[in-house]
C-alpha positions as CSV (number, residue, x, y, z in Angstrom):
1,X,0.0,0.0,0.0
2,X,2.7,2.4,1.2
3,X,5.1,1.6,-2.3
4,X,1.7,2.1,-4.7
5,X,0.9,5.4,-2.7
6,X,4.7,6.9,-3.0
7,X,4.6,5.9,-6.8
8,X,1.1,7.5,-7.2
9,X,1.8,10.2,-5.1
10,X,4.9,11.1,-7.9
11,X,2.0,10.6,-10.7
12,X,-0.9,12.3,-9.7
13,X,1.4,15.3,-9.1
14,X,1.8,15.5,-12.7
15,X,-0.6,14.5,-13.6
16,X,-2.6,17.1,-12.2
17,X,-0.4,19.4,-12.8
18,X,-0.7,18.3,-16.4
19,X,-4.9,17.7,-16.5
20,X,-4.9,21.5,-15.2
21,X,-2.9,22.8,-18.0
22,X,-5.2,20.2,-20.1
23,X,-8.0,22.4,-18.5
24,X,-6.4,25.6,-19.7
25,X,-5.5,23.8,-23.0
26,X,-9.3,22.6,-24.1
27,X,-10.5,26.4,-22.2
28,X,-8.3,28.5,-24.6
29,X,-9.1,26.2,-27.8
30,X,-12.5,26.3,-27.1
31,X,-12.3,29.9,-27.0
32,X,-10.9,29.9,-30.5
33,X,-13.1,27.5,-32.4
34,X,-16.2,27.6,-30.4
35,X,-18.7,24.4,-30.8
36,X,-20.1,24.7,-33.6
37,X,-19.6,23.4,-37.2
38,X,-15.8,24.1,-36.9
39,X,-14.9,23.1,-33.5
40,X,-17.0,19.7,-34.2
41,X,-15.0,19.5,-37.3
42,X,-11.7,19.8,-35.1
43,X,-12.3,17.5,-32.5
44,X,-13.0,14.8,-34.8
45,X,-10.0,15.1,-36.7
46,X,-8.0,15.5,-33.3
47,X,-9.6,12.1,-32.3
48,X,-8.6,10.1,-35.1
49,X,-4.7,10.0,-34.0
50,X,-5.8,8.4,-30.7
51,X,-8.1,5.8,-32.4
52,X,-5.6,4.5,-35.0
53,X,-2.9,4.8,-32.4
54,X,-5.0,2.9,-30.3
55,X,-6.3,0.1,-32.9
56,X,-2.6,-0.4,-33.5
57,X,-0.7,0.4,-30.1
58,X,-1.9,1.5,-27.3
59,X,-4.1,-0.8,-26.0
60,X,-1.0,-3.3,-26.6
61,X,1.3,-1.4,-24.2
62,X,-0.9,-1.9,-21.3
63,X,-1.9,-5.4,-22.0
64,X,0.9,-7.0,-23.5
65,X,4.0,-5.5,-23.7
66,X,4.6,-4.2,-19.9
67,X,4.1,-7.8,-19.1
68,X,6.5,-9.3,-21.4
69,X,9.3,-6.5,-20.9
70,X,8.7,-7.9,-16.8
71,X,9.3,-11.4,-18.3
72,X,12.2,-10.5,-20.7
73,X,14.4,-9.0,-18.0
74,X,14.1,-12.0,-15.9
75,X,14.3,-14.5,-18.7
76,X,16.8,-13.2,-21.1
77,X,20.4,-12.6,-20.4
78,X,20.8,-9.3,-21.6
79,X,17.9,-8.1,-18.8
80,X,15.5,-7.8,-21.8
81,X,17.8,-5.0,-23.5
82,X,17.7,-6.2,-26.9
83,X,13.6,-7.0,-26.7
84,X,13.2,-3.9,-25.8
85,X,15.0,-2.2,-28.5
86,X,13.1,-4.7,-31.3
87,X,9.7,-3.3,-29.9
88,X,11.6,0.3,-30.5
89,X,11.8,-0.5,-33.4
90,X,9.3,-2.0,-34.9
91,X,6.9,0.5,-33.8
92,X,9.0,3.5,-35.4
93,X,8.7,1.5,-38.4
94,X,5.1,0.5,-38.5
95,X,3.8,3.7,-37.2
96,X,5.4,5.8,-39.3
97,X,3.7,3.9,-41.9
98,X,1.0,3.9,-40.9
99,X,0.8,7.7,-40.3
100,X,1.4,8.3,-44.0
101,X,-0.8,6.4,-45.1
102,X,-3.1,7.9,-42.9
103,X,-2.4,11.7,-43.8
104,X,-3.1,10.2,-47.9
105,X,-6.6,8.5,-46.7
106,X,-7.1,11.6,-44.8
107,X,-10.8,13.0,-46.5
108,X,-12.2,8.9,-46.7
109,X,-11.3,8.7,-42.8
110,X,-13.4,11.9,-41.9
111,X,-16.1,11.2,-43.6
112,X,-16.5,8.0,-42.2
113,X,-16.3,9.6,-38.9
114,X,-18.9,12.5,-39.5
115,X,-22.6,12.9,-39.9
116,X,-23.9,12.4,-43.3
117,X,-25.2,15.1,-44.2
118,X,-22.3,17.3,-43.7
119,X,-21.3,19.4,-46.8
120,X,-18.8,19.0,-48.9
121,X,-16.8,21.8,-47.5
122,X,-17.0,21.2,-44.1
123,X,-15.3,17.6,-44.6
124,X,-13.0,19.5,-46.2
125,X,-12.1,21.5,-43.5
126,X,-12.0,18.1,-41.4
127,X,-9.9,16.5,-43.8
128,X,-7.1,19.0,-43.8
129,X,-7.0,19.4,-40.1
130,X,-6.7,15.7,-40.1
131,X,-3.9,15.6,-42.6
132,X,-2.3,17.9,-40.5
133,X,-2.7,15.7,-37.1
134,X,-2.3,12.4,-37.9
135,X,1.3,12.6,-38.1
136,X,1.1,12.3,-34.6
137,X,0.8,8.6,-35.0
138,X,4.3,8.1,-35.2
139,X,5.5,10.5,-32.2
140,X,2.4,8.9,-30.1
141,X,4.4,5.9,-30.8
142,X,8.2,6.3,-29.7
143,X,6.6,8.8,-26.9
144,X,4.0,5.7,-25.1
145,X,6.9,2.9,-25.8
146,X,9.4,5.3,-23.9
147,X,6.9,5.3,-21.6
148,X,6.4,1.8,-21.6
149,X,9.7,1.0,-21.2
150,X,10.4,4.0,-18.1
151,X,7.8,2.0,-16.3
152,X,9.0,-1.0,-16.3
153,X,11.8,0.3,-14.7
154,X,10.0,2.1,-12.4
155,X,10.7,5.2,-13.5
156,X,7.2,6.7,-13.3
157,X,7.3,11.0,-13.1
158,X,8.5,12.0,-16.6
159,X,5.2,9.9,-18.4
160,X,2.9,12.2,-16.2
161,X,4.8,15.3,-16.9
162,X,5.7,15.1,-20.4
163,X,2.3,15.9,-21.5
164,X,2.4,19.5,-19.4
165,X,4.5,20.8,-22.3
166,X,2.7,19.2,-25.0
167,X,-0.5,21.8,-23.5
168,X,1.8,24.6,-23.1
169,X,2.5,24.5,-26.8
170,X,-1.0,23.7,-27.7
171,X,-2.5,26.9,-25.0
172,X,-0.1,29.5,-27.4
173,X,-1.1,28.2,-30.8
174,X,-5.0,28.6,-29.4
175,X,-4.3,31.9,-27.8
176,X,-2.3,32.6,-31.3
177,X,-5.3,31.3,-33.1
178,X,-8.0,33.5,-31.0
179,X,-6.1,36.7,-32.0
180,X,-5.9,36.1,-35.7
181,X,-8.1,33.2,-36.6
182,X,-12.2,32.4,-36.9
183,X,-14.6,30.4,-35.3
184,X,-17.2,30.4,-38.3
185,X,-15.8,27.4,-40.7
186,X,-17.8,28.9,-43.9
187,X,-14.7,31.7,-43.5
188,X,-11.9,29.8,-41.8
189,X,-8.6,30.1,-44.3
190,X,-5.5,27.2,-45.0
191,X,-3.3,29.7,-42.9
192,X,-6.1,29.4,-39.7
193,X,-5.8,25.6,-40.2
194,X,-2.3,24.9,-40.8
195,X,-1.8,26.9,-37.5
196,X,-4.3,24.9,-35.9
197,X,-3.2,21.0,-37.5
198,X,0.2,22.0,-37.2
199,X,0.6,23.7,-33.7
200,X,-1.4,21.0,-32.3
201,X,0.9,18.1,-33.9
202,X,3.9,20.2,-32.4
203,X,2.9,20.1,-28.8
204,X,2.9,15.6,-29.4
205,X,6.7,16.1,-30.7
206,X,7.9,18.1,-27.8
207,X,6.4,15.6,-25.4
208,X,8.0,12.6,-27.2
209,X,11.3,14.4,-27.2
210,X,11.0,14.8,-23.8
211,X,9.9,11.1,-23.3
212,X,12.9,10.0,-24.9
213,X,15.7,11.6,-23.2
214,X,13.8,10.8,-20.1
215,X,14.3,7.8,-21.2
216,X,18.3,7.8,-22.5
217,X,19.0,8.6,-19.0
218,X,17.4,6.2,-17.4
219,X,20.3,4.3,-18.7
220,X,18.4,3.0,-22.4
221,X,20.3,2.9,-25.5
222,X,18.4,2.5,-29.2
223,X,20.0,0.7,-31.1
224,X,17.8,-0.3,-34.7
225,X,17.2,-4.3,-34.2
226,X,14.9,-5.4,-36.9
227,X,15.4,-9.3,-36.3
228,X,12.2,-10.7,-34.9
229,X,12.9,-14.9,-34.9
230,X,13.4,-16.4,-31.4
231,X,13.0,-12.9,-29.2
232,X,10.0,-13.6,-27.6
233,X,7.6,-11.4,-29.8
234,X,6.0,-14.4,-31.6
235,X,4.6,-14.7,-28.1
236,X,3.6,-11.1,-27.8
237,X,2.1,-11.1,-31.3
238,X,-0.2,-14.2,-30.7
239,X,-1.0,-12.3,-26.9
240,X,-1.6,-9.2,-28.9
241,X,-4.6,-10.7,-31.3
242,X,-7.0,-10.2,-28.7
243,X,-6.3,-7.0,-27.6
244,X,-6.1,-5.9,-31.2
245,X,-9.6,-7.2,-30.9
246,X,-10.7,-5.4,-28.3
247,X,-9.1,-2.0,-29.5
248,X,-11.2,-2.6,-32.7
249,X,-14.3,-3.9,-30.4
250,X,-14.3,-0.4,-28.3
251,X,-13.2,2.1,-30.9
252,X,-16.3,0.8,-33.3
253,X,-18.5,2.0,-30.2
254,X,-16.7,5.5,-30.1
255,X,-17.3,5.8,-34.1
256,X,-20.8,5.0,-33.4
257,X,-20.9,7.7,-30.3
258,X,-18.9,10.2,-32.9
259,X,-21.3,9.7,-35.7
260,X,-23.8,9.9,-33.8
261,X,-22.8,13.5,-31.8
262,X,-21.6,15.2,-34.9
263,X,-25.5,14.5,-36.3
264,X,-26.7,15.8,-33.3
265,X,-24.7,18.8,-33.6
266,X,-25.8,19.5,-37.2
267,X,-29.3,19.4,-35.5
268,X,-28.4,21.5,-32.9
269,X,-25.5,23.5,-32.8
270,X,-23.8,23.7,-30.2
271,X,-25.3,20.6,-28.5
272,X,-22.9,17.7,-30.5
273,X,-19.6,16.6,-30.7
274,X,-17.5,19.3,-29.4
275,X,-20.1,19.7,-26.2
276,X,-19.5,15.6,-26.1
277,X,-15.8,15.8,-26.3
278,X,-15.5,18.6,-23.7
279,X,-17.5,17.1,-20.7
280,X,-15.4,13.7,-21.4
281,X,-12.2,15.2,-21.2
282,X,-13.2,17.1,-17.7
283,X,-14.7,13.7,-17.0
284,X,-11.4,12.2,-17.4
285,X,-9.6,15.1,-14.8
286,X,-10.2,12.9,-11.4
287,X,-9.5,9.5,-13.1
288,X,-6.6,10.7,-14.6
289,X,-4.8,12.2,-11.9
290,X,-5.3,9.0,-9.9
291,X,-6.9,6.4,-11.4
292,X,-4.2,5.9,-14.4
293,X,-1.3,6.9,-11.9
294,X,-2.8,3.6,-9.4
295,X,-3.0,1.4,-12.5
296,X,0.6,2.2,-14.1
297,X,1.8,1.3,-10.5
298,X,0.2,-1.6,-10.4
299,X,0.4,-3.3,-13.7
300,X,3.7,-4.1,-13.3
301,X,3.9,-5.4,-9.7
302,X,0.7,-7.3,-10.3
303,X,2.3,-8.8,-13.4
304,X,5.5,-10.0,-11.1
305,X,3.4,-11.4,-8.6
306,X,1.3,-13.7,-11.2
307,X,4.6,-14.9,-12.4
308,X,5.6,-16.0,-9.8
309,X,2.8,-17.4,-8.4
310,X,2.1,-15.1,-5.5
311,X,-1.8,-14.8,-6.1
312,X,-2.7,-13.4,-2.4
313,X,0.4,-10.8,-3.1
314,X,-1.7,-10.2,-6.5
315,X,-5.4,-9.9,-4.6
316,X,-4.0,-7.5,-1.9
317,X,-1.9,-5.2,-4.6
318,X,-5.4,-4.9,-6.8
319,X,-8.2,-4.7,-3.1
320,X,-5.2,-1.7,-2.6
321,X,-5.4,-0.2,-5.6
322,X,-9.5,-0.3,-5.9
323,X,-10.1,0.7,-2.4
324,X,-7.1,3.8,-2.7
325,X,-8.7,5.2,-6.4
326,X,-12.2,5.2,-4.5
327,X,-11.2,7.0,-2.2
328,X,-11.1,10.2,-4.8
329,X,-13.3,8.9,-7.2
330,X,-16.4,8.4,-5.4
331,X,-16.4,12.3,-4.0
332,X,-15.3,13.6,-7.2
333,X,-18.2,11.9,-8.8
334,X,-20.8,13.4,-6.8
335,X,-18.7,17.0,-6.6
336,X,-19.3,16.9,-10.6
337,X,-22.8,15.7,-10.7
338,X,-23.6,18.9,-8.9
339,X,-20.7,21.4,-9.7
340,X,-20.6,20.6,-13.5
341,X,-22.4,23.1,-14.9
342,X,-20.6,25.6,-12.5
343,X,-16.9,24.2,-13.5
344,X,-17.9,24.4,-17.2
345,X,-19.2,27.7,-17.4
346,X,-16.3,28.7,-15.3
347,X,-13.8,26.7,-18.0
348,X,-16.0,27.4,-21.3
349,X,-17.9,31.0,-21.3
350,X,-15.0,33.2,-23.2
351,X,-14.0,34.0,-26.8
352,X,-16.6,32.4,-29.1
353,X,-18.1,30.1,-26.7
354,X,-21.6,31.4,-25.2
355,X,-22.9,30.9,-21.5
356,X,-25.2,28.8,-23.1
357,X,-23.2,26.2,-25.0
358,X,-20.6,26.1,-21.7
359,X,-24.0,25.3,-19.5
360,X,-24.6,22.6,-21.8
361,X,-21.4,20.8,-22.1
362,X,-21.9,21.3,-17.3
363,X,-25.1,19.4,-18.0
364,X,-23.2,16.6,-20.0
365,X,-20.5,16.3,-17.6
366,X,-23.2,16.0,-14.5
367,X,-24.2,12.7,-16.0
368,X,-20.7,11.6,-16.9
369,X,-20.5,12.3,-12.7
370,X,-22.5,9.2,-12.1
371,X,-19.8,7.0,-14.8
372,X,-17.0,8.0,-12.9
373,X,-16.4,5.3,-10.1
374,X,-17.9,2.3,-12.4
375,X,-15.6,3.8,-14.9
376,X,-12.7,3.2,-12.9
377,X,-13.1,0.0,-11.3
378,X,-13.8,-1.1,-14.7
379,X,-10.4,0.2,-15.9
380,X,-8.7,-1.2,-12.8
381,X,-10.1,-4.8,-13.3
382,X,-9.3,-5.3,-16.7
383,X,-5.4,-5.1,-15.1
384,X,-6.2,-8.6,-13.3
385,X,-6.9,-10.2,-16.7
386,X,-3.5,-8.3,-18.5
387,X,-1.6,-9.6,-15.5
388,X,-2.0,-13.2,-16.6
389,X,-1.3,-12.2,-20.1
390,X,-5.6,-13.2,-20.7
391,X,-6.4,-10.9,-23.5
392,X,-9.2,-12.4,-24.5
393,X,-11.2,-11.8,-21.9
394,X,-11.6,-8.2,-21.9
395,X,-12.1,-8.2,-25.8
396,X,-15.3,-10.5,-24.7
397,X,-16.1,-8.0,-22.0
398,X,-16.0,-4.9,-24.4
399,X,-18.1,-6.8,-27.4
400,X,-20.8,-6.6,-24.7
401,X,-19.9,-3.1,-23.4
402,X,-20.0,-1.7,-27.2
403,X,-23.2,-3.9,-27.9
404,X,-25.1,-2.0,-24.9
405,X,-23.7,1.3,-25.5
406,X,-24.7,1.3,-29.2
407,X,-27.7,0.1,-28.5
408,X,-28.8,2.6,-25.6
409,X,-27.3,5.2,-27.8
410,X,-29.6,4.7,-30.8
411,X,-32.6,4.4,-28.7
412,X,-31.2,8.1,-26.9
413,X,-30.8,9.4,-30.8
414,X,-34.0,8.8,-32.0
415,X,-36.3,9.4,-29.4
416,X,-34.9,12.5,-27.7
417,X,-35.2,15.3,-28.9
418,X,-31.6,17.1,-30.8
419,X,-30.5,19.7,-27.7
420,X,-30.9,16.5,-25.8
421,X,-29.2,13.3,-27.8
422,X,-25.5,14.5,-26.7
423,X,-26.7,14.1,-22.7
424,X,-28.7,10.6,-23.6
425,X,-25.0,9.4,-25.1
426,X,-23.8,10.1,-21.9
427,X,-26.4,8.4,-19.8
428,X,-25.9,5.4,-21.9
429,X,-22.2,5.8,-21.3
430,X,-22.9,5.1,-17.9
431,X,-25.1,2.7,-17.7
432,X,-22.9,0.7,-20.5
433,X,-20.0,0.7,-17.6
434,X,-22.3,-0.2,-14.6
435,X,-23.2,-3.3,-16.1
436,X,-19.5,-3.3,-17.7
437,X,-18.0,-3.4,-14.1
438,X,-20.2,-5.7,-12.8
439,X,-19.5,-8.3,-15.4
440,X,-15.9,-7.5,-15.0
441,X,-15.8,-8.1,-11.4
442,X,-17.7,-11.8,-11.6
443,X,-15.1,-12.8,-14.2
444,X,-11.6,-11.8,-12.5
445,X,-12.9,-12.7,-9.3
446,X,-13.1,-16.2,-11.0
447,X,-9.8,-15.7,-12.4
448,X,-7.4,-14.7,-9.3
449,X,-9.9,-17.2,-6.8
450,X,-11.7,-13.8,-4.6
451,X,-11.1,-10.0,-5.2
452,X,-11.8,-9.6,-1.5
453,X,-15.0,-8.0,-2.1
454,X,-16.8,-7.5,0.8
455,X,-13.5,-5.6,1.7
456,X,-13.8,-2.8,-1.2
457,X,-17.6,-2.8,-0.8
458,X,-17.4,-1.8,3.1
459,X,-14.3,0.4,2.0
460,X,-17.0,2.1,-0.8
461,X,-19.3,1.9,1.5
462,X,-17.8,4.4,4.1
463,X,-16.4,6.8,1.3
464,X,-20.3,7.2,0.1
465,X,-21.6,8.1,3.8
466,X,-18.3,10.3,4.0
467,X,-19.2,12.2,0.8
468,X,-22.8,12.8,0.5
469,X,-22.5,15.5,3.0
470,X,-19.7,17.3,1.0
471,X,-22.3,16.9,-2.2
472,X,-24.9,18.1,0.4
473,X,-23.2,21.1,1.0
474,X,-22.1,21.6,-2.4
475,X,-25.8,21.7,-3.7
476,X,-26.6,24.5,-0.9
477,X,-23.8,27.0,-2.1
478,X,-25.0,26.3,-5.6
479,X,-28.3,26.6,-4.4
480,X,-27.9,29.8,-2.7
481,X,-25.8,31.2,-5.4
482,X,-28.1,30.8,-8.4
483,X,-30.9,32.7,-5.6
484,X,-29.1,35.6,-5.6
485,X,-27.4,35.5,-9.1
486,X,-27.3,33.9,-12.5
487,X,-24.4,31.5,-13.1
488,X,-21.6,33.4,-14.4
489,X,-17.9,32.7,-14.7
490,X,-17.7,34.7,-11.5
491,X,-20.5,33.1,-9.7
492,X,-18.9,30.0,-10.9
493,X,-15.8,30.7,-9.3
494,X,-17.3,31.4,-6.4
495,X,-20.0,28.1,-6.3
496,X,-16.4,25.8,-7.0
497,X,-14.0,28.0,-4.0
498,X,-17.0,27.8,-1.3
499,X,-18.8,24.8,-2.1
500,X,-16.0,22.5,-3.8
501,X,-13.9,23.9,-1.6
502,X,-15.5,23.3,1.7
503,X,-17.2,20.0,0.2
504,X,-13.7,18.6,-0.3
505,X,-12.4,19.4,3.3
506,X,-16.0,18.3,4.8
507,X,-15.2,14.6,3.1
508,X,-11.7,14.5,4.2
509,X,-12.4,15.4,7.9
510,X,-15.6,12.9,7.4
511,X,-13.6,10.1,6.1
512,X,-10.7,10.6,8.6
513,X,-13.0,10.1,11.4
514,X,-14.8,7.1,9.7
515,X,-11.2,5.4,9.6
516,X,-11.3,5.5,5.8
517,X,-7.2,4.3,5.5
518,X,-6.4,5.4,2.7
519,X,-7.7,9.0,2.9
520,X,-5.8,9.3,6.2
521,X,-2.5,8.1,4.2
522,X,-3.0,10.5,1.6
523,X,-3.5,13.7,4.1
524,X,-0.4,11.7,5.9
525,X,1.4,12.0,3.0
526,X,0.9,15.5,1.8
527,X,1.7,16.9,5.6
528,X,4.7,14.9,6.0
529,X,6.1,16.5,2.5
530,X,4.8,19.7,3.4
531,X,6.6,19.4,6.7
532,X,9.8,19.1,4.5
C-alpha cells in the first residue's frame, strides 16, 4: 500500500499538474473554435490519432508489452535490453507507416467519422486538419513505448509530466489562433488551419522528445534491431490478437458515439460533438490524476506477482489499488454531478463560446459524474486479466460493453429530442459501464480465486456516507448562489471556492474520522512532505 501510494503520489502530481494545463489547453481552444460546425469538425479530426494509435498500439502497451518487458528482463540474459530495443523499433517502423498512409486517406477517414449530411466543405475543412494531425501517429508511438519502457523500470514521473508541455505548446497556438483566426468554418482560411493542424501536432513532438531523453537517462540505449525470430515477440504477437480485438471492439462504439454526436450537432448546434468531447475530457480530470497513476503502479507489480505465483500478493496489490482510487473517485463523482455546470461555465464561457453552450457541455459532464467510479473500477479490473497475459477476456467484455452502448445510444438518438441526444449518449455511457464493471468483477474474481469483495464494498461503502454530506453542502452553495445570481464565470468561481472547496475538506475530515485508510495516508502524506 505504502510503495503504490509513494509511486502514485509522484504521478498524480503531474498528472494534475498536467490535466490542469489540459484544463487551460481545451478552455483556450475552445475559446478559438467555439462548438459549432468548426470546433465539431476539429475535434473529430484531433480524435482520429488516438483511435488508430489505439487500434494499432496503445491498447498493446498496457496489456501486452509491460508484461513481457517484466518477463524479458528475468528470462533473457541481456535483462531484456535487446527485446526492448526490437519493440523500439518495430513500432518507429510500423507507425510511421502507418501515419502516412493515414495523412493520404485523410478525406475517406473523416467522412466516415462525421454525420452524413455534412457538406462537402466542411469535410474538407476536417480533412485538412486531419492531414495535419495524424502525423502524430508516429511520435504517439516512440513517446508511449518510452513510456512503456520508463515503467518498467519504475521510472514513473517523466510519463505524467511530459504531456504538461505538449498543453503549453497547444495553450499558445489557441491563444495565437484566437487573436488572428475564426470560429465560423464557412470563413476559416488554409493559414487558420495549418496553425491549428500544425501547432497541435507540435505540442505531441515536444512531449516525445522529452519522453525520450527521459528515457536515454534512465540508462536505455536504441540501437535499430529489426530481427524478430526467437525474441519472444511471436509470443507477444499471438497475446496481442486479442487485444487488437478489443481495440477494434471499443473504438467501433466510439465511431458509433462520434457519428452519432456530430448528427446531433448538425441538428443542434452547439449541442454535438465538441459539447461531447469537452465534458469527457473534464470527466477524465479525477481519473486521470489518480486512477491511471494507481493502474501504471500496479500493472507491473501485479504482473511479477502472477509470475511467480504469489496470487494473495496479487489480490491484496489490486483490493489496494480499488479501495485507494475510490477513495477520490467516489467524492469527485458526486462534486461533478452537482458542480458541472458551475466548472464548465467557469472553463468554457469566453471568446466564441456562449454561457449557453458552456452550461450545456456542465449538463453533460453531471451525467458523466455518475460514470466515474464504475468507470474506474472497470479500468482497474481489466489489469487482473493483463496480469495473466488473458487478452481475451476483456475483448469479450467490451463486445458486450459496445453492444449495450450502441444500443442505448440509438434508442437516446431517435427518441430524444436534438439539444438533448448529446446528454442521452452520456447516460448510456454510464449505464454501458455499470453493467461493464459488474460483469468485469464476476469474471476476474473467477480468475485470481476472490477480489476480497466485501473488503472494497465496506471500503465504498464508508467513502459514500463520508461524501454525501460534502455533495450536500455543495448543492446549498449552488443553491444559494443561483438565488441571488445567474451563473456566471464569477459566480462560478465562487460556487467551486466555497462549495467545492468546503465539500472537499467536509469529506476529508468525514472520512478521517470514519477510519477510511487510505484517505488518512493520503493527508499523511501530503503533511509529511509539506513538513519538509
Amino acid at each position: 500500500m505504502s510503495r503504490m501510494l509513494r509511486a502514485s503520489a509522484i504521478m498524480a502530481a503531474g498528472t494534475m499538474v498536467s490535466r490542469l494545463t489540459g484544463f487551460l489547453r481545451t478552455a483556450v481552444l475552445a475559446a478559438a473554435i467555439g462548438t459549432f460546425a468548426l470546433g465539431d469538425a476539429y475535434n473529430a479530426a484531433y480524435q482520429i490519432p488516438f483511435i488508430l494509435f489505439d487500434l494499432l498500439i496503445g491498447g498493446v502497451l498496457s496489456s501486452v508489452i509491460v508484461p513481457m518487458i517484466v518477463r524479458a528482463k528475468k528470462r533473457d540474459a541481456d535483462g531484456g535490453r535487446a527485446f526492448e530495443q526490437r519493440l523500439m523499433t518495430l513500432a518507429i517502423v510500423v507507425l510511421t507507416l502507418i501515419a502516412a498512409i493515414g495523412v493520404l486517406l485523410a478525406q475517406p477517414i473523416m467522412e466516415l467519422y462525421t454525420a452524413s449530411n455534412w457538406s462537402a466543405h466542411k469535410i474538407e475543412v476536417a480533412s485538412t486538419l486531419a492531414r495535419y494531425i495524424l502525423p502524430q501517429i508516429a511520435f504517439f508511438g516512440i513517446g508511449a513505448m518510452a513510456g512503456a519502457i520508463l515503467n518498467t523500470r519504475d521510472r514513473f514521473a517523466a510519463p505524467m509530466w511530459a504531456p504538461v508541455l505538449n498543453n503549453l505548446v497547444v495553450i499558445g497556438v489557441g491563444i495565437g489562433y484566437l487573436a488572428v483566426g475564426t470560429s465560423d468554418i464557412d470563413t476559416v482560411s488554409g493559414d487558420d488551419l495549418t496553425l491549428l493542424g500544425v501547432g497541435t501536432t507540435a505540442g505531441i513532438v515536444v512531449q516525445s522528445f522529452v519522453l525520450v531523453v527521459a528515457l536515454h537517462r534512465a540508462g536505455f540505449r536504441f540501437r535499430p534491431r529489426l530481427g524478430l525470430r526467437d525474441t519472444g515477440l511471436g509470443e507477444t504477437a499471438r497475446t496481442a490478437v486479442w487485444t487488437f480485438a478489443y481495440v477494434g471492439i471499443t473504438q467501433f462504439g466510439f465511431w458509433v458515439t462520434t457519428k452519432l454526436a456530430t448528427g446531433a450537432g448538425d441538428r443542434a448546434p452547439g449541442a454535438g460533438n465538441s459539447a461531447y468531447s469537452y465534458a469527457f475530457q473534464l470527466f477524465q480530470l479525477p481519473y486521470g490524476i489518480i486512477a491511471v497513476s494507481v493502474i501504471t503502479a500496479m500493472l507491473p507489480r501485479m504482473s511479477r506477482y502472477v509470475a511467480d505465483g504469489e496470487f494473495d500478493a496479487a489480490r491484496t496489490e489490486f483490493g489496494s489499488g480499488v479501495r485507494l482510487v475510490s477513495s477520490v473517485i467516489v467524492p469527485s463523482g458526486l462534486l461533478l454531478m452537482v458542480l458541472g455546470p458551475a466548472v464548465t461555465t467557469l472553463i468554457f464561457s469566453w471568446g466564441n463560446m456562449t454561457p449557453e453552450n458552456a452550461l450545456y457541455i456542465g449538463n453533460v459532464l453531471q451525467v458523466f459524474g455518475l460514470a466515474l467510479v464504475p468507470f474506474s473500477i472497470f479500468q482497474l479490473l481489466l489489469r487482473v486479466f493483463y496480469s495473466f497475459g488473458d487478452t481475451k477476456t476483456p475483448a469479450l467484455i467490451a463486445a458486450v460493453n459496445v453492444a449495450i452502448n450502441a444500443t442505448l445510444s440509438l434508442i437516446a438518438y431517435f427518441t430524444l429530442p436534438a439539444r438533448y441526444i448529446v446528454i442521452g449518449l452520456a447516460f448510456a455511457f454510464t449505464l454501458t459501464y455499470v453493467i461493464g464493471s459488474g460483469i468485469a468483477w464476476l469474471m476476474a474474481s473467477r480468475r485470481i480465486r476472490g477480489l476480497g469483495g466485501r473488503a472494497v464494498a465496506s471500503g465504498l461503502s464508508r467513502m459514500y456516507v463520508a461524501a454525501i454530506p460534502a455533495a450536500v453542502v455543495a448543492l446549498a452553495v449552488l443553491w444559494l448562489t443561483r438565488e441571488i445570481t445567474p451563473i456566471t464565470a464569477l459566480s462560478s468561481a465562487i460556487i467551486l471556492a466555497a462549495g467545492g472547496g468546503f465539500g472537499l475538506l467536509l469529506y476529508l475530515l468525514a472520512a478521517h474520522r470514519m477510519r477510511v485508510t487510505e484517505v488518512s495516508s493520503i493527508i499523511g502524506l501530503v503533511t509529511s512532505r509539506v513538513g519538509r
